[in-house]
C-alpha positions as CSV (number, residue, x, y, z in Angstrom):
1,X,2.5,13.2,2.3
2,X,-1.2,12.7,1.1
3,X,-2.9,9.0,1.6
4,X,-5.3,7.9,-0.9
5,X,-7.7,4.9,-1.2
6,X,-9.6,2.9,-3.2
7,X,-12.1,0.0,-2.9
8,X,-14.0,-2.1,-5.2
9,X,-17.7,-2.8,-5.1
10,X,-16.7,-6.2,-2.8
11,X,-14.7,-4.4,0.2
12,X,-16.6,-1.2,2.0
13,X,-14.3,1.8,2.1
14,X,-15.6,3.3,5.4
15,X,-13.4,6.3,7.7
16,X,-12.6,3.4,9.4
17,X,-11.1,1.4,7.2
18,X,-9.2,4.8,6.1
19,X,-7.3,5.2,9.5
20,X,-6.7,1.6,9.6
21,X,-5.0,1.9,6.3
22,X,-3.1,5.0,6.6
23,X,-1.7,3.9,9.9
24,X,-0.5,0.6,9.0
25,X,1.5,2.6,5.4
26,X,2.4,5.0,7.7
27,X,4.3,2.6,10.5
28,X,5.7,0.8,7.7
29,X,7.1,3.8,5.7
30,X,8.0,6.2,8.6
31,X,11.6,7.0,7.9
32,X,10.6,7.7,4.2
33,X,7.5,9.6,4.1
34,X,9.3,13.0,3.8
35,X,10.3,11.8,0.8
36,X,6.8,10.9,-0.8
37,X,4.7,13.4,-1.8
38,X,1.8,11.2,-2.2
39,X,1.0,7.2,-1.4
40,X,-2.2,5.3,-2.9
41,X,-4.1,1.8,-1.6
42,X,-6.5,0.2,-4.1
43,X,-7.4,-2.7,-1.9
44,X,-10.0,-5.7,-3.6
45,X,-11.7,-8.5,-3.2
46,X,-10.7,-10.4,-6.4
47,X,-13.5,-13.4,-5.9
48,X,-16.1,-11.7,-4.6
49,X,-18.5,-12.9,-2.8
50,X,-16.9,-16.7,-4.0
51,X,-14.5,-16.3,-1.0
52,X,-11.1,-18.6,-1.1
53,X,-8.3,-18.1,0.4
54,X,-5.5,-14.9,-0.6
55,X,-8.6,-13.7,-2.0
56,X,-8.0,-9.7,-1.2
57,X,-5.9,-7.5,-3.8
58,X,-3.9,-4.9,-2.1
59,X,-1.6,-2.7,-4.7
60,X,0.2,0.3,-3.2
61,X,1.4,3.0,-5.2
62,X,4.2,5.3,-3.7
63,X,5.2,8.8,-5.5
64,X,8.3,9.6,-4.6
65,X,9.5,13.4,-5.0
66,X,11.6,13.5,-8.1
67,X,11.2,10.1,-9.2
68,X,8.8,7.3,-11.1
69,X,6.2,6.3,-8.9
70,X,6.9,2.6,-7.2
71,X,4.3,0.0,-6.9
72,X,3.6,-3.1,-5.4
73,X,1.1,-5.8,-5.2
74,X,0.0,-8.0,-2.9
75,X,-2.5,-10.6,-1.9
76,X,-3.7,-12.2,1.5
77,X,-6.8,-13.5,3.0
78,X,-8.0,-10.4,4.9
79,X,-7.7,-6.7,4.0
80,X,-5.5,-6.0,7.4
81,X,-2.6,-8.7,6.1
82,X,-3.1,-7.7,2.6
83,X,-2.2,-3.9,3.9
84,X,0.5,-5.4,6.2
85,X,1.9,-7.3,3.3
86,X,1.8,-4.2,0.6
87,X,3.7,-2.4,3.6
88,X,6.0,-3.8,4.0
89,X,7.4,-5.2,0.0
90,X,6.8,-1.0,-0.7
91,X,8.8,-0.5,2.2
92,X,11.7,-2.6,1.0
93,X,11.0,-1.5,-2.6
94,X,11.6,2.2,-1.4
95,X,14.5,1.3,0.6
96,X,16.5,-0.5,-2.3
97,X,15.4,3.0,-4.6
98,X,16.8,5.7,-2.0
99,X,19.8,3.4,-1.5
100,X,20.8,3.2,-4.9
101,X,20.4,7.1,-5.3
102,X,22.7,7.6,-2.0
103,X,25.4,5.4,-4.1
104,X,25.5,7.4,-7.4
């Protein structure tokens, strides 16, 4: 599986932040990433420098093999919960997808 990401201008894509990312996907997709040929963060800070709270943009875009890729979306007040968050609703998304091929 390849791991992607993508900041705005507001939040500093750094190696760090990389790992940080691609472990967090990672733990919350383990059982499915054999099946994914390729999962994509765009993470952003949607008021700037303006702050507020669920300010940070986290959309995650899983390709599964042989299928439409699956995306999600979702917001939190730092990048770490926003990842979390994004996690774990693609997670679930994924989950509900592989089921219902199992069942046809």
């Amino acid at each position: 599986m390849q791991f992607q990401i993508n900041t705005d201008a507001n939040i500093q894509g750094d190696d760090r932040l990389t790992d940080v990312a691609e472990t967090i996907v990672t733990a919350a997709l383990g059982h499915l990433t054999d099946r994914l040929s390729r999962v994509e963060v765009h993470l952003a800070d949607v008021n700037g420098a303006k702050g507020g709270a669920n300010d940070i943009r986290c959309t995650a875009e899983a390709r599964p093999e042989g299928m439409q890729p699956q995306t999600v979306t979702h917001h939190d007040a730092n990048v770490e919960a926003a990842l979390r968050g994004a996690a774990k609703k693609l997670r679930t998304l994924l989950d509900g997808e592989f089921g219902k091929l199992g069942r046809r």
